[in-house]
N, C-alpha and C positions, 0 to 999 in steps of 0.2 A: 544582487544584481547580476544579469546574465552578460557573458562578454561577446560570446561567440559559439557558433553552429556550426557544426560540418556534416553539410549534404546538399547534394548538386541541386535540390528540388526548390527552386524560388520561394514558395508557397510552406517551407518547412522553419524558417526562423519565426514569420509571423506567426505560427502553430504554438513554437515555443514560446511565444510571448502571449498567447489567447490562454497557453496554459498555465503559464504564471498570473495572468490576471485573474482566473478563476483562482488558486492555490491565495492567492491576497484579496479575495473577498470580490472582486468585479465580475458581478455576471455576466457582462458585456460579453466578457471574455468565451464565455462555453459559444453561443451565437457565432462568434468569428470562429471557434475551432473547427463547426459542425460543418463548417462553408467550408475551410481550407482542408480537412480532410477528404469533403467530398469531391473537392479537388485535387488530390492526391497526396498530399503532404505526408513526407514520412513519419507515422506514428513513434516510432521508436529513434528520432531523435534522441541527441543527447544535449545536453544545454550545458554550458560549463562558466561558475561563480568565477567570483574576481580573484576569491581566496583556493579555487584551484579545481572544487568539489564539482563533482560531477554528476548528474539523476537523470531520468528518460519524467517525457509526459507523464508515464504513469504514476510516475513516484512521485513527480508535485501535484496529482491529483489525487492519491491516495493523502497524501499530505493536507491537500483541502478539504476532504472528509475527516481527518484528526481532526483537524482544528476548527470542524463544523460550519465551514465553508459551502454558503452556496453554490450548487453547480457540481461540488467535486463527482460525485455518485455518479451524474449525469457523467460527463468526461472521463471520467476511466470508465465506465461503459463504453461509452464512446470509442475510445482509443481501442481496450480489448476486442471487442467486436470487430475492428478493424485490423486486428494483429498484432496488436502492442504485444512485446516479449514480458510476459507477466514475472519469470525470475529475474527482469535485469536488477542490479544490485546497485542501490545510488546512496551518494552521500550527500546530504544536504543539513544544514542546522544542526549539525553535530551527531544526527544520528546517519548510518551506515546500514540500509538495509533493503530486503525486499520490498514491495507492496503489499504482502500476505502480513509478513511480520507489521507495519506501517496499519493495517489495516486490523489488526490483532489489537493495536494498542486501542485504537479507535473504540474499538468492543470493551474495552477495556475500562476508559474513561467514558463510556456511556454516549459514545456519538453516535448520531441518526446516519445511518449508512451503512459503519462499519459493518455489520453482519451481512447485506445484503452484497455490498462485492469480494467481501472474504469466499459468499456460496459460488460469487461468479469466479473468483479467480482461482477456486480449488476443483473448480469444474471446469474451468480450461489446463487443467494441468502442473498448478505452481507448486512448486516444492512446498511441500510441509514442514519441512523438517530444515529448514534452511537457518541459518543462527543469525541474527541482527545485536547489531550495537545501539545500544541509545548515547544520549550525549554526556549522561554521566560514567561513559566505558563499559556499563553493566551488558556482557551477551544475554541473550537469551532466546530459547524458539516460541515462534507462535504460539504453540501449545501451552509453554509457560507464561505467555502473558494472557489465555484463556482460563488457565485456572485461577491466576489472581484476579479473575474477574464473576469465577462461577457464584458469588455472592451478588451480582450484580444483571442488569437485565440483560440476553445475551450472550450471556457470558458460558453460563452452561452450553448453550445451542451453540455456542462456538468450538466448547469443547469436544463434544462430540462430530462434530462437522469435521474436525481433524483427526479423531483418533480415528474415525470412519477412514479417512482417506490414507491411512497409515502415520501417522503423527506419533513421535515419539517426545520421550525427555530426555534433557540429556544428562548424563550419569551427576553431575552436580546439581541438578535441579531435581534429580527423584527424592534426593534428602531431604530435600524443602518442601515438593508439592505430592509427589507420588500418591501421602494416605489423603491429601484431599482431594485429587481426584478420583480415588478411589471411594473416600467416602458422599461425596456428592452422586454416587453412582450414573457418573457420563461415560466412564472405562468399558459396559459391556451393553 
């Protein structure tokens, strides 16, 4: 549950709340966002939980593609297109991260989406290389949740999509993943 917004824009709380009702399954919700950003509504709100946590639009719409939520794909289109800041870093449901990372896992677990705003939001510029926390403390980058996925559909086309953009491992995760993505040959 969301407590409070800050931004002078009238039309910027109900944004955050069109985007939680997408992120919880109401498509309603994408309809009401498409109207109040065309109205101005600042995209890169920030919404802040009762427990303290804090995420922008994009990161509970990147959230509603995890969890294979209608609508989400749409909405973080949406937002990005409009200038949503693609690295902001939110915390919500225990995990701690980007929308790339957010959207890595999505590829990950095989959700319809994932791959297609991973291409948008690595071609607007979002860090690759950025480390995310899940809820079980585990970091990790993008790129390591695209190799544990290159057995999967995806998953390859994901890895490559970031080592292209410069994607690295990071030095504890080359022990783990390095010869598979190496041996899946997405590295060259």
């Amino acid at each position: 549950m969301l407590k409070e917004i800050d931004s002078g824009n009238k039309s910027t709380p109900a944004l955050v709340w069109a985007a939680k009702s997408v992120r919880d399954g109401n498509s309603a919700g994408l309809e009401l966002a498409k109207f109040l950003v065309e109205k101005g509504a600042d995209v890169n709100a920030v919404a802040s939980g009762i427990d303290g946590d804090e995420c922008t639009l994009l990161r509970l719409a990147a959230r509603a593609v995890l969890e294979g939520k209608a609508g989400g794909l749409e909405l973080a289109t949406l937002l990005v297109e409009n200038g949503a800041d693609v690295d902001a870093v939110g915390k919500l449901d225990g995990d701690e991260c980007t929308p790339l990372w957010m959207v890595a896992r999505a590829v990950r677990d095989g959700r319809a989406g994932g791959l297609e705003l991973a291409k948008l939001l690595v071609e607007r510029g979002a860090k690759v290389n950025a480390v995310g926390r899940g809820r079980d403390g585990d970091e990790c980058t993008p790129l390591c949740l695209a190799a544990r996925a290159l057995g999967s559909a995806g998953g390859p086309e994901l890895a490559r999509l970031l080592l292209s953009a410069g994607a690295q491992l990071t030095e504890s995760e080359k022990d783990e993943l390095q010869g598979v993505i190496d041996a899946a040959g997405v590295g060259g």
